[in-house]
TORZAVO-7717 format. One record per atom (N, C-alpha, C): residue number from 0; residue in three letters; chain; atom name; x, y, z. Coordinates in nm, 4 decimals, m for minus. Layout:
N
  resi  resn  chain  name         X         Y         Z
   NUM   Ala      A    CA         X         Y         Z
...
This chain:
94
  resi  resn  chain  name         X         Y         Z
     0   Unk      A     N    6.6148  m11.1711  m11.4009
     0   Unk      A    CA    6.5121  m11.2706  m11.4233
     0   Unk      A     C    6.4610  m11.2559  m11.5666
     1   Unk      A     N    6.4447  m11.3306  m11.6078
     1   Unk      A    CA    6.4023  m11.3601  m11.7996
     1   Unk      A     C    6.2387  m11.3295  m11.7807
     2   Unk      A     N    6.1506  m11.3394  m11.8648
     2   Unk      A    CA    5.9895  m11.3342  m11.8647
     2   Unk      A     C    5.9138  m11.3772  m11.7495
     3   Unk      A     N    5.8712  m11.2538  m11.7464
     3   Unk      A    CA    5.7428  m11.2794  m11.6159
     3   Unk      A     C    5.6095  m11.3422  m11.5981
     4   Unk      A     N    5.6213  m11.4174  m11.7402
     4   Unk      A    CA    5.4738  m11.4817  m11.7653
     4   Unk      A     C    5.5424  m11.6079  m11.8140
     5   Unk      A     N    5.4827  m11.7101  m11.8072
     5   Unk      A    CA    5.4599  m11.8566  m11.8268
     5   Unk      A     C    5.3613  m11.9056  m11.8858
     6   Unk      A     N    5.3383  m12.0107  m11.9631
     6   Unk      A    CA    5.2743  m12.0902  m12.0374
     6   Unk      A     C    5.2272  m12.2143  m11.9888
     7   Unk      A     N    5.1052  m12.3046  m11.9368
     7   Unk      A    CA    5.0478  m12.4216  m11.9021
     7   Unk      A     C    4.9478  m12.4593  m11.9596
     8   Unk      A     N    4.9987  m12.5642  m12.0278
     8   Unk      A    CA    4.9117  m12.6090  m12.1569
     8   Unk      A     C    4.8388  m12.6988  m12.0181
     9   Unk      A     N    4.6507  m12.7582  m12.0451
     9   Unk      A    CA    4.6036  m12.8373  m12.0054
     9   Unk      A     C    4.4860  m12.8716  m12.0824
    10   Unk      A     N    4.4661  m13.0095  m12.0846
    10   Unk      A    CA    4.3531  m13.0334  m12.2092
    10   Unk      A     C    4.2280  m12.9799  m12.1345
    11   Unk      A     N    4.1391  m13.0288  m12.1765
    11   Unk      A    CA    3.9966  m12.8901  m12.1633
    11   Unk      A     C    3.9658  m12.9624  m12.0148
    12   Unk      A     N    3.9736  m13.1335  m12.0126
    12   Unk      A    CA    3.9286  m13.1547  m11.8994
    12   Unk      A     C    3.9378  m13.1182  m11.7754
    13   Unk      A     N    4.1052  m13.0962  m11.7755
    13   Unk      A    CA    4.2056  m13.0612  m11.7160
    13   Unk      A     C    4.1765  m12.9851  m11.6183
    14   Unk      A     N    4.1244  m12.8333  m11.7424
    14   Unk      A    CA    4.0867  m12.7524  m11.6894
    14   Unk      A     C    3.9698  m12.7059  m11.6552
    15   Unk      A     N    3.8835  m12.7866  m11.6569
    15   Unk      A    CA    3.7272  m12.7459  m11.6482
    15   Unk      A     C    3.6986  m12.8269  m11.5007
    16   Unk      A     N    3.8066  m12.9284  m11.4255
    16   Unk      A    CA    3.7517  m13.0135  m11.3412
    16   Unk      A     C    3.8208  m12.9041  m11.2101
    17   Unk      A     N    3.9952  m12.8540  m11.2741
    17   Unk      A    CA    4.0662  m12.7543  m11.1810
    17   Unk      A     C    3.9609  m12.6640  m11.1599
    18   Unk      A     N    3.9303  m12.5873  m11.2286
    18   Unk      A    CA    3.8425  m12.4540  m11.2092
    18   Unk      A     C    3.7197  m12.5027  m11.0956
    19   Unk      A     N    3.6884  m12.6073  m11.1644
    19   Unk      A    CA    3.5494  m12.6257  m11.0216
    19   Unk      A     C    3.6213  m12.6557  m10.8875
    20   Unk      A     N    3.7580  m12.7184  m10.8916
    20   Unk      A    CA    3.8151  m12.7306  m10.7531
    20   Unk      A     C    3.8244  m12.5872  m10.7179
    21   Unk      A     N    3.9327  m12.4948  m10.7791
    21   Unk      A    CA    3.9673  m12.3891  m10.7151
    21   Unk      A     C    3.8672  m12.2683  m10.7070
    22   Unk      A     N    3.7337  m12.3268  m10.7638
    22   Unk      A    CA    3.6408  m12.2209  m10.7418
    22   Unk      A     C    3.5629  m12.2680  m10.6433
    23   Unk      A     N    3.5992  m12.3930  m10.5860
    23   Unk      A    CA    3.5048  m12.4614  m10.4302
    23   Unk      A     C    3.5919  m12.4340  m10.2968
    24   Unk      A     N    3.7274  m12.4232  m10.3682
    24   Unk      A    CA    3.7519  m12.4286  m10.2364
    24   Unk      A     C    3.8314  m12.2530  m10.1720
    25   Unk      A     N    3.8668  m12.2359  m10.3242
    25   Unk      A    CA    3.9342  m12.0906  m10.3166
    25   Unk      A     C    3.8332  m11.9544  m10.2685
    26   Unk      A     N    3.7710  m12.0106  m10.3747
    26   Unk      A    CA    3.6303  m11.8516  m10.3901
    26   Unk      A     C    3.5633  m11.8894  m10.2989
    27   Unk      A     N    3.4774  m12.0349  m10.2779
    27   Unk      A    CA    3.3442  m12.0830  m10.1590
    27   Unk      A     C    3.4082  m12.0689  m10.0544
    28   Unk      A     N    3.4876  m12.1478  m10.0066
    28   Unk      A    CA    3.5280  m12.1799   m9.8561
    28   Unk      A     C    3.6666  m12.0714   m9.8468
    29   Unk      A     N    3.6819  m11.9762   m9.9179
    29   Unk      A    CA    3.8038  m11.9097   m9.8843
    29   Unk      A     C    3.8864  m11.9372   m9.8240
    30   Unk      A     N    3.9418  m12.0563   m9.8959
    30   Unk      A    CA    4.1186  m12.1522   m9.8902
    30   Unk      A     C    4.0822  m12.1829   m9.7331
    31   Unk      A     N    3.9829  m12.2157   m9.7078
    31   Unk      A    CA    3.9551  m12.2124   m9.5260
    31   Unk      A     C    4.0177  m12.4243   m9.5281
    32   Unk      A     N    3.9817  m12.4759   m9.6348
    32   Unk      A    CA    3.9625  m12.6001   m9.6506
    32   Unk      A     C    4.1821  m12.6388   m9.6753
    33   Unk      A     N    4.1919  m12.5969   m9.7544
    33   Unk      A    CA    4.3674  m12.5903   m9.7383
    33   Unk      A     C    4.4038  m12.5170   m9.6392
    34   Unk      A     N    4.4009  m12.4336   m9.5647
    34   Unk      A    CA    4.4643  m12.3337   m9.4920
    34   Unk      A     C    4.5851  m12.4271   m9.4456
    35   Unk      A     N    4.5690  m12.5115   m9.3631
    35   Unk      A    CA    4.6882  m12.5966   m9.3010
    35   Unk      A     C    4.7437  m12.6762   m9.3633
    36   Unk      A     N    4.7828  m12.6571   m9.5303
    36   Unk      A    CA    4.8656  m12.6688   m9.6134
    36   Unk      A     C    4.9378  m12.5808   m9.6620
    37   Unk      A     N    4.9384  m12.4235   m9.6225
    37   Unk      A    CA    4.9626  m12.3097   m9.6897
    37   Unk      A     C    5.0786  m12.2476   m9.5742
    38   Unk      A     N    5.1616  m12.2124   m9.6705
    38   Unk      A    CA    5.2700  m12.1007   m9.5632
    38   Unk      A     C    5.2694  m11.9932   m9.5707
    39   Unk      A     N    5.1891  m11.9328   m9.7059
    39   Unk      A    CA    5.2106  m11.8068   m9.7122
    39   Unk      A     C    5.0894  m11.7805   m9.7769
    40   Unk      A     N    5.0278  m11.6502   m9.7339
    40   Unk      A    CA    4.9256  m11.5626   m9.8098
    40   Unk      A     C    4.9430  m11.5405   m9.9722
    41   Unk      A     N    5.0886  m11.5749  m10.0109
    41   Unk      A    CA    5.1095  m11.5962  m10.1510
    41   Unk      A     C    5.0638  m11.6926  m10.2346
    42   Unk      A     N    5.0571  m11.8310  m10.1698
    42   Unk      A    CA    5.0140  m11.9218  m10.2200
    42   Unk      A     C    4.8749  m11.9218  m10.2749
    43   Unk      A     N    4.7716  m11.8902  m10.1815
    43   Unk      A    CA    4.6605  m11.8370  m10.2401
    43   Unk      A     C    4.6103  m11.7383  m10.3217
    44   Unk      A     N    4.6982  m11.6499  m10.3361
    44   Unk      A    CA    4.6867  m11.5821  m10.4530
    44   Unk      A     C    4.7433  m11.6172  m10.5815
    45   Unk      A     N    4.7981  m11.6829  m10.5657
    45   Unk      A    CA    4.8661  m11.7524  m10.6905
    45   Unk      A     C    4.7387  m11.8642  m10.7804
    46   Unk      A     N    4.7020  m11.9592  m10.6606
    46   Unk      A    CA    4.5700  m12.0141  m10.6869
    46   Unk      A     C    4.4754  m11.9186  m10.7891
    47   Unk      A     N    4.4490  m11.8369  m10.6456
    47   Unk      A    CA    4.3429  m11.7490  m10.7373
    47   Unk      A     C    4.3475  m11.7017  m10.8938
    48   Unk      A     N    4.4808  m11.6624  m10.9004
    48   Unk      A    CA    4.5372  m11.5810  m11.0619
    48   Unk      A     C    4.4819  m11.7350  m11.1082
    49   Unk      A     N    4.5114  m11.8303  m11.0869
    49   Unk      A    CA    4.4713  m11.9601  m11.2108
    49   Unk      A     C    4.3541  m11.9674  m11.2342
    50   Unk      A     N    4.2715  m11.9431  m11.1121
    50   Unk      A    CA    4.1064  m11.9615  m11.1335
    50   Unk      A     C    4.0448  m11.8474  m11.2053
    51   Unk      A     N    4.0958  m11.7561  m11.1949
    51   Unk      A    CA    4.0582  m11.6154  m11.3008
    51   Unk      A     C    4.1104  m11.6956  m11.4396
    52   Unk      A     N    4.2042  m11.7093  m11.4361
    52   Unk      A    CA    4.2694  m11.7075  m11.6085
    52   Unk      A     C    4.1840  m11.8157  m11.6355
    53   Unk      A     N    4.1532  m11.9455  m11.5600
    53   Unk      A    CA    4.0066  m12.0605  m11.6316
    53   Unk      A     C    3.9063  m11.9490  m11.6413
    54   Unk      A     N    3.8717  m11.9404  m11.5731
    54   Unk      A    CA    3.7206  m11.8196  m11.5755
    54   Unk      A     C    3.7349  m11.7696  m11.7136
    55   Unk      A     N    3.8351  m11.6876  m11.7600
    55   Unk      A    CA    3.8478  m11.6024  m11.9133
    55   Unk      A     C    3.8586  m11.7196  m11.9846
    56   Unk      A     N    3.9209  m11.8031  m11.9541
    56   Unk      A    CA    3.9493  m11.8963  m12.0805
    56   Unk      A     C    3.8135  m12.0066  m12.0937
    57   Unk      A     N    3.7324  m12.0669  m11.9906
    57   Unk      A    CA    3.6538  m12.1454  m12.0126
    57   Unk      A     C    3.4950  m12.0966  m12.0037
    58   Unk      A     N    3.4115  m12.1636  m12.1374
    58   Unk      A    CA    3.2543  m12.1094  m12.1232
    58   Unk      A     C    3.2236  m12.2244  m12.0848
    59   Unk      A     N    3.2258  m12.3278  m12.0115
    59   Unk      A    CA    3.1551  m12.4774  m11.9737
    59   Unk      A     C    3.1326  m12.4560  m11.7680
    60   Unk      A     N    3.2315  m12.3213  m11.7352
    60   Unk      A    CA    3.1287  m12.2684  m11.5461
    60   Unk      A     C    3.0056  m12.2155  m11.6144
    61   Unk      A     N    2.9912  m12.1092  m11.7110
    61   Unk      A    CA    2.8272  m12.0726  m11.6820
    61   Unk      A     C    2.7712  m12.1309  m11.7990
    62   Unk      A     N    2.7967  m12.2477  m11.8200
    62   Unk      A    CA    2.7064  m12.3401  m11.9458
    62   Unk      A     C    2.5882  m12.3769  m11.8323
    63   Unk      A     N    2.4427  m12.3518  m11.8309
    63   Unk      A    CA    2.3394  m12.4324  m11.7969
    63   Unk      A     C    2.3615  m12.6060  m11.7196
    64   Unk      A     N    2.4432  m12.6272  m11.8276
    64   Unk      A    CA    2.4275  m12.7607  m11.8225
    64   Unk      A     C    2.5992  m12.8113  m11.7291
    65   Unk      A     N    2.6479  m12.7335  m11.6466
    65   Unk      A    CA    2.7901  m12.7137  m11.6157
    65   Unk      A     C    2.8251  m12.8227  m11.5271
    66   Unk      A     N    2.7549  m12.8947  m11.4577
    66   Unk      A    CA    2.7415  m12.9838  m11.3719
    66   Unk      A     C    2.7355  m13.1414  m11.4874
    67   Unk      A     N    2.6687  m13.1511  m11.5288
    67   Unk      A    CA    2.6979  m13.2667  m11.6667
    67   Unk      A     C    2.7970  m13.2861  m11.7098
    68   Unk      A     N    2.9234  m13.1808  m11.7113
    68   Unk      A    CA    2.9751  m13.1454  m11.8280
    68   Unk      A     C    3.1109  m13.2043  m11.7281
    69   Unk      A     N    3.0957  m13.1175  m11.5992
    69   Unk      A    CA    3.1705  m13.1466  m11.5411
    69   Unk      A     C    3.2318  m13.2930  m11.4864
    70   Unk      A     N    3.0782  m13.3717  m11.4662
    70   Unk      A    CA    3.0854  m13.4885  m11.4118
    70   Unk      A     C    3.1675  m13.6123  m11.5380
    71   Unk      A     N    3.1088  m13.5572  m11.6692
    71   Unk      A    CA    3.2067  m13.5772  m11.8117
    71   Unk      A     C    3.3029  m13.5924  m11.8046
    72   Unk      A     N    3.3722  m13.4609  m11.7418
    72   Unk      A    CA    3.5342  m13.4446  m11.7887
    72   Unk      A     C    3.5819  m13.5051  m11.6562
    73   Unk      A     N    3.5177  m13.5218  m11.5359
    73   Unk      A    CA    3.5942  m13.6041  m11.4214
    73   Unk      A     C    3.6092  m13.7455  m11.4353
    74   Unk      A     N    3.5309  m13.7998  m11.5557
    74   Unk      A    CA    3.5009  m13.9408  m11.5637
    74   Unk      A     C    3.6352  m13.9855  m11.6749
    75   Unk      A     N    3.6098  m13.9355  m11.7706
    75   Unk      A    CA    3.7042  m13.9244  m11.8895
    75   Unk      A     C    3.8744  m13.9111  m11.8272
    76   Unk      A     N    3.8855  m13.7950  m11.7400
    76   Unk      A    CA    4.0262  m13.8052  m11.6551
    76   Unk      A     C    4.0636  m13.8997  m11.5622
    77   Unk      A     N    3.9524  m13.9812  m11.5415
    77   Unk      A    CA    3.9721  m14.1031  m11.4454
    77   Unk      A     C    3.9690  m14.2429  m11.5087
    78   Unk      A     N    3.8999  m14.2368  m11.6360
    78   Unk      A    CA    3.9326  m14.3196  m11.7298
    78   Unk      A     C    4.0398  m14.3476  m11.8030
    79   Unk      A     N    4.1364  m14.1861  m11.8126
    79   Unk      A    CA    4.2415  m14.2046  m11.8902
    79   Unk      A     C    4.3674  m14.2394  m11.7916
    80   Unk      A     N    4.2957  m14.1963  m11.6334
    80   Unk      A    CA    4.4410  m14.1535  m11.6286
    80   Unk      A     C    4.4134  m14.3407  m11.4507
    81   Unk      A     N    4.2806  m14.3448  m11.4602
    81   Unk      A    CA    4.3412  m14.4242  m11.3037
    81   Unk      A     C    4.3033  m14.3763  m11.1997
    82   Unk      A     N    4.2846  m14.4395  m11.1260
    82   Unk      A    CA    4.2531  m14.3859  m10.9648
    82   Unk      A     C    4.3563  m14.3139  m10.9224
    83   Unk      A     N    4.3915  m14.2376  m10.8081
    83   Unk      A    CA    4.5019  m14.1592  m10.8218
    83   Unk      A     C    4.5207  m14.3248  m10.6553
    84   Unk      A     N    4.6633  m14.2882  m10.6347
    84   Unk      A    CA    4.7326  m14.3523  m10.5951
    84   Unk      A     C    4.6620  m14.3729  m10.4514
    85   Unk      A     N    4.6047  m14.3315  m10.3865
    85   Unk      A    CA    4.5167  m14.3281  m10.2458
    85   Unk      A     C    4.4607  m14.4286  m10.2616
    86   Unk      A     N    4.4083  m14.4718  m10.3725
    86   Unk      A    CA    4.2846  m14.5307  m10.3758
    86   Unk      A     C    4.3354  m14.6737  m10.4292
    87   Unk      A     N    4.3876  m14.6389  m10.4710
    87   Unk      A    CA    4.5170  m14.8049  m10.5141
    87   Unk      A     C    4.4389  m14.8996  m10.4525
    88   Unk      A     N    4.4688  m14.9069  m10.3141
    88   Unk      A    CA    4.4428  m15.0404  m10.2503
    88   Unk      A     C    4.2558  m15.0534  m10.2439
    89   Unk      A     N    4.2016  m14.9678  m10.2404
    89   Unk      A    CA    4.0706  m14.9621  m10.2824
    89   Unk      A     C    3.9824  m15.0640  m10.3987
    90   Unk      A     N    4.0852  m15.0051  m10.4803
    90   Unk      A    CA    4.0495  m15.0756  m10.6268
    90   Unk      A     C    4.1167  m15.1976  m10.6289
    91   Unk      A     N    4.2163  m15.2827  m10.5499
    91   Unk      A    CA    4.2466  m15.3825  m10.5687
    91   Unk      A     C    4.1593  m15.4713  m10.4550
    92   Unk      A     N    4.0694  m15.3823  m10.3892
    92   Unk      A    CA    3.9804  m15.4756  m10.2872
    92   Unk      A     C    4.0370  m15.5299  m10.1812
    93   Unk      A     N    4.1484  m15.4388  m10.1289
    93   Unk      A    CA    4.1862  m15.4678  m10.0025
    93   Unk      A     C    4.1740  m15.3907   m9.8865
């Protein structure tokens, strides 16, 4: 096997909206909320390693103002990117 580490570029939003997911549902509800998506006790630890490495990499969880910031970068990713596909028929008012 070649290198044991990997590289995932994500713009800041990216990662500031992931981190509040995997810190609600990983750390709060202890993967209780996925469980019956999961096959293996691996999977969640894998999660976890990502939500640590945001944690080191991002100061906008214990910014004061982290909830603002957040609601920011969820708006901006939904601006750039679209409703995600669920919601399709939502937004076309059917």
């Amino acid at each position: 096997m070649s290198s044991d580490l990997i590289t995932i570029s994500l713009s800041r939003d990216e990662a500031v909206v992931l981190h509040e997911w995997l810190a609600r549902v990983v750390d709060d509800e202890n993967a209780e909320g996925i469980a019956e998506t999961l096959e293996d006790d691996a999977e969640v630890w894998s999660l976890n390693a990502v939500l640590i490495l945001l944690e080191q990499a991002l100061d906008e969880p214990v910014d004061p103002a982290f909830e603002k910031l957040l609601k920011a970068a969820r708006k901006r990713l939904r601006d750039k990117s679209g409703a995600w596909p669920w919601d399709a028929s939502e937004d076309a008012g059917d």
